[in-house]
N, C-alpha and C positions, 0 to 999 in steps of 0.2 A: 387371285390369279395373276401371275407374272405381267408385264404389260407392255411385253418387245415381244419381236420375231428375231432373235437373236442373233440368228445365219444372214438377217435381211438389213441388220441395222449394221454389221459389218462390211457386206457387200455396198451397202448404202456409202460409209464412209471411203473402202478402198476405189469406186468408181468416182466419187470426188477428188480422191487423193491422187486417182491418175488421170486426171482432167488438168489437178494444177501441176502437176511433173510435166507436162503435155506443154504447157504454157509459161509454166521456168526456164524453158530450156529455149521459145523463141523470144520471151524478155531478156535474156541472157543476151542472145542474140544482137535487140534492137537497143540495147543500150550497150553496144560495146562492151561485156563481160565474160563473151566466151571463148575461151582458146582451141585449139584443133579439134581436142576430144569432143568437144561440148556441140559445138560446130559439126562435128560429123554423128553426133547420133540422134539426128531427126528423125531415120528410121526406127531407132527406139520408140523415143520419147514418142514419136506418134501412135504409138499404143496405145499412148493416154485419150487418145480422142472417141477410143473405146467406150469407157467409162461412160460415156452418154448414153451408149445405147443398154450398157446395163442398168441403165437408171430407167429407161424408156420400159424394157421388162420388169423389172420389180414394179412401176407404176404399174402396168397391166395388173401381176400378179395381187398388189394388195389392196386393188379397188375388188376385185372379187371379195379378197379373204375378209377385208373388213364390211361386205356388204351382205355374207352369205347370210348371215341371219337375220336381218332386216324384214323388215314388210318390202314390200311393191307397190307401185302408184304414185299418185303427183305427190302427195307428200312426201315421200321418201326421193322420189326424185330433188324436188326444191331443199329439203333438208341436205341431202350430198352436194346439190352447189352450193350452198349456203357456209358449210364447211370447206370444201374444196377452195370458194371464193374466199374466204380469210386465211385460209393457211396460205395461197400464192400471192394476191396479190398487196397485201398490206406492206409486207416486208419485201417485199422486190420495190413498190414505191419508194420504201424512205431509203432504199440500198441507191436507187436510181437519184434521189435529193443528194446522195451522198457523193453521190458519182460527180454529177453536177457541181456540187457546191467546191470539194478539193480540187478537178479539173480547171475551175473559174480562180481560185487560190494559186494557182500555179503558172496562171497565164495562158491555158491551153484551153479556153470555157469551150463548148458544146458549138455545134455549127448545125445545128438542125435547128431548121423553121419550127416554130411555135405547131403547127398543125399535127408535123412530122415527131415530133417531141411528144403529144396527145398520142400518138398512135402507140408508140413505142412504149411507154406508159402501160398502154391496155392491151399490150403484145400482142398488136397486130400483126399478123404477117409478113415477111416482107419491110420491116419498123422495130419489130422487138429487140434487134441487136446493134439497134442504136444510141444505146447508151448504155448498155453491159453488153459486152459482146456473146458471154455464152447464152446469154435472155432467150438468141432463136430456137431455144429448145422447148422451152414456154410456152410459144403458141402452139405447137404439137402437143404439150401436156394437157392443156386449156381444151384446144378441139377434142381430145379424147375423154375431158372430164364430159366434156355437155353431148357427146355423144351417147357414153357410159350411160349419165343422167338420164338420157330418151329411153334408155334399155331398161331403166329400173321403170319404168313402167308399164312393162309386161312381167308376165308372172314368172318363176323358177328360170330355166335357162332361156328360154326365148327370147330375153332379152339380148342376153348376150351371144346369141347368134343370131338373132337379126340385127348387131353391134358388127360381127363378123362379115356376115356375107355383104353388107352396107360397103365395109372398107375394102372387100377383095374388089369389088364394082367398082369401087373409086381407085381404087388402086390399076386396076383396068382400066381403064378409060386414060387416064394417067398416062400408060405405059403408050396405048395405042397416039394418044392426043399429044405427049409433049408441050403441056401447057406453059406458057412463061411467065403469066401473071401470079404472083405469090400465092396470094389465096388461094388459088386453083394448085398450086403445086405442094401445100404443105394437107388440102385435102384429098391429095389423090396419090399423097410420096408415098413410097414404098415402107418408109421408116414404119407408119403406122404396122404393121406386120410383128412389130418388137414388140406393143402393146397387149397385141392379139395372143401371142405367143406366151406373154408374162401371166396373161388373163387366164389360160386354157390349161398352163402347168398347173394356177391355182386349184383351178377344178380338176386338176389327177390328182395334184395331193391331198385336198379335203374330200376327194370319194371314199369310198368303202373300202378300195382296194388299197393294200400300200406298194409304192415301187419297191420292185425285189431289191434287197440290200446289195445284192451282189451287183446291183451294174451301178452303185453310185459310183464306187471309186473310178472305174471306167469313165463315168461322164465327167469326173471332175477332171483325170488324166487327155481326154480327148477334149476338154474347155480348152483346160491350159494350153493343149498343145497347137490345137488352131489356133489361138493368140499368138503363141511365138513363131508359127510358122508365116503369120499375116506380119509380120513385122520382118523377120530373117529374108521374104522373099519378095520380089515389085509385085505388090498385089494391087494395083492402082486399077487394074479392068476390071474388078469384081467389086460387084454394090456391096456398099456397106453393110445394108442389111442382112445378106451373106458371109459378109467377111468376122463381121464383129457381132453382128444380132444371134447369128447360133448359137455360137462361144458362150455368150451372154444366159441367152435362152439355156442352155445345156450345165452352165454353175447355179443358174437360180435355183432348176430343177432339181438338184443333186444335193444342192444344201437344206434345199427347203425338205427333200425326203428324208434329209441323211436327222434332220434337226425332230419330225415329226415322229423319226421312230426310236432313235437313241437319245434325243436332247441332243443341242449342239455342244459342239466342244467346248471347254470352261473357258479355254484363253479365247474365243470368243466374245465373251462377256467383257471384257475388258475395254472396247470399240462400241461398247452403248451408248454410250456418251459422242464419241465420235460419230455413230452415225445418227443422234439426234442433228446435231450441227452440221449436218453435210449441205443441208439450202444455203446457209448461212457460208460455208467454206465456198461451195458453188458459185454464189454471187459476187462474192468479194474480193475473191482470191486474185483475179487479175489485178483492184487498184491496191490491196497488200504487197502483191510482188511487185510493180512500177514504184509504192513507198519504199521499200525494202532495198531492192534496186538501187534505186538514183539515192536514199541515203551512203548506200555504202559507196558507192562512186562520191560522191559528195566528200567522203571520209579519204580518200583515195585510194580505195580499191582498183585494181587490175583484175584484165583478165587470166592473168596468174594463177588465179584463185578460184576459178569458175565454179569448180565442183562446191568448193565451200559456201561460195557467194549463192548459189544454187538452192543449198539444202537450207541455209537461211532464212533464203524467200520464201521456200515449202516450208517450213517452220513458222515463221513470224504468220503467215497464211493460218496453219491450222491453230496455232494459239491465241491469234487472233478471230477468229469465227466462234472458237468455244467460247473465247469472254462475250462477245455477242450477242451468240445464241443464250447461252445463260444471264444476261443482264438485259438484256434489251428483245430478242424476236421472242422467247417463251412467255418472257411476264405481258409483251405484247398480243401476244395471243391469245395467252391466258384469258385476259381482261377484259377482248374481242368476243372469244364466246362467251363468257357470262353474260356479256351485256346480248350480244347479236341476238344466240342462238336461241331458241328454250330450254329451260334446265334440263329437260331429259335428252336432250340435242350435246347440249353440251359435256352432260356427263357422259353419254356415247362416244363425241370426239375426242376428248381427253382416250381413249381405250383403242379406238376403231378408227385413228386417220394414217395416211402412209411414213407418221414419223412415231407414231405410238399404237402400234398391232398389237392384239393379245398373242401369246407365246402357242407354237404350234403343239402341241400334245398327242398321240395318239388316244390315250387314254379321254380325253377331251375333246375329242371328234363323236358323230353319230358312225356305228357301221350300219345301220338299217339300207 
């Protein structure tokens, strides 16, 4: 059996790809490389910081898909952080040594305390985006695995709706309380809501039922169009979770039904690759485009050239993450679960983690 979710490893790649559009355009910026255009379209570009939150629902989405057929209980619990825990954090460590070590090569080394530097490491709240800036995405990923993890140990859905009504509480309290302490504000942010929403498409599209064909293109037209409307107009009062989490929620859905009952599109397939490497793009992409950057400044670049100097950096960015991910984060993973996991742990993860799903199939689901 195939061993992507095809719709999922594209959307994967395109919400990376506009995280570093998002981030081109303010290195652009801070190195002196951008001319009026470039300069004025922060309302664009800040589309990109969309991309986040379509990562936050596919996360929901494919801790279902890859869990539905699993056992329930501690073991199956421990076995999910087990893999969870190697696929994040190994390769964000040596992305963060990496961080470190070029920043120190340049003159610019780190100015976090030793403690503070431990924190940030273990993506702690409030710490995780000090030393990769997009990292604070991480500790929300992290609190929703080991939550996820307490859910698998109740049986069928119960888990994950006592995963749900947990977060709407926290989420409440949240709203009412106004916490400022990190911790408290990344367990009771509203963002969690993405995850929830990523989790629950799962379970419409692996039911029995299939979504009527006729309202995909609709969802994917009313995606797109709150996107551009979030961007064309000062949407700065409305929570993100609103602004870009629907949007989000509403293309997951549409692709994941549009993929389970027609197969996805073929030119699809072409971005498996891309979106294997999208952690890989995610992580790095900022110190690619600061190297990318200051080379071509270095070379005497102007900002004449922005648009070009631009597409460079998003280039050098993704060319750079696939050699990565293919030479260094896969075979490090690889190698991780053989040794970590158990052999049937591992041969599960290779099939069943959010960068290697089995393919959605109708024909391949239960209707009972």
């Amino acid at each position: 059996m195939p061993n992507h979710v095809v719709s999922i490893q594209f959307l994967r790649f395109l919400a990376a790809f506009m995280v570093v559009v998002h981030h081109a355009q303010i290195a652009l910026v801070h190195h002196d490389l951008a001319d009026d255009v470039v300069s004025r379209s922060a309302r664009w570009t800040d589309m990109g910081a969309a991309g986040v939150h379509i990562f936050f629902v596919i996360s929901g989405f494919i801790m279902v898909l890859t869990t539905e057929m699993t056992a329930r209980g501690t073991a199956a619990a421990r076995a999910f952080l087990a893999r969870r825990f190697l696929r994040i954090y190994p390769f964000y460590i040596l992305c963060c040594v990496l961080y470190l070590a070029i920043f120190a090569l340049v003159g610019t080394p780190n100015q976090l305390a030793i403690p503070d530097l431990l924190l940030a490491l273990a993506l702690a709240p409030g710490k995780s985006a000090g030393i990769i800036g997009p990292g604070w995405t991480l500790s929300y990923e992290v609190y929703f695995y080991a939550c996820f993890a307490a859910g698998l140990l109740l049986t069928g859905r119960r888990g994950l709706l006592a995963v749900t009504i947990f977060f709407l509480f926290c989420i409440a309290v949240g709203v009412i309380s106004r916490f400022e302490q990190p911790w408290l504000q990344v367990l009771t942010n509203p963002l969690l809501l993405e995850f929830l929403l990523g989790a629950w498409i799962a379970v419409l599209v692996l039911g029995p039922d299939d979504v009527p064909e006729r309202t995909i293109a609709p969802l994917i037209v009313i995606s797109l169009l709150l996107f551009l409307s979030g961007a064309a107009y000062d949407a700065s009062s409305i929570p993100t979770v609103v602004l870009w989490g629907v949007p989000s929620a509403l293309l997951v859905l549409a692709l994941a039904a549009q993929e389970i009952r027609r197969g996805a599109p073929r030119w699809m397939s072409a971005f498996t690759a891309l979106g294997d490497a999208s952690y890989a793009l995610y992580l790095l992409h900022v110190l690619l485009l600061d190297i990318a950057l200051l080379s071509i400044k270095a070379l005497g670049g102007t900002a004449e050239h922005a648009i070009a100097w631009g597409a460079i950096g998003v280039g050098v960015s993704i060319v750079g993450a696939l050699t990565v991910h293919e030479f260094v984060e896969r075979p490090m993973l690889h190698g991780l679960r053989s040794r970590v996991l158990p052999a049937g742990n591992e041969a599960v993860s290779r099939t069943a983690t959010d960068r290697d799903a089995p393919v959605l199939r109708a024909s391949e689901r239960s209707k009972a």
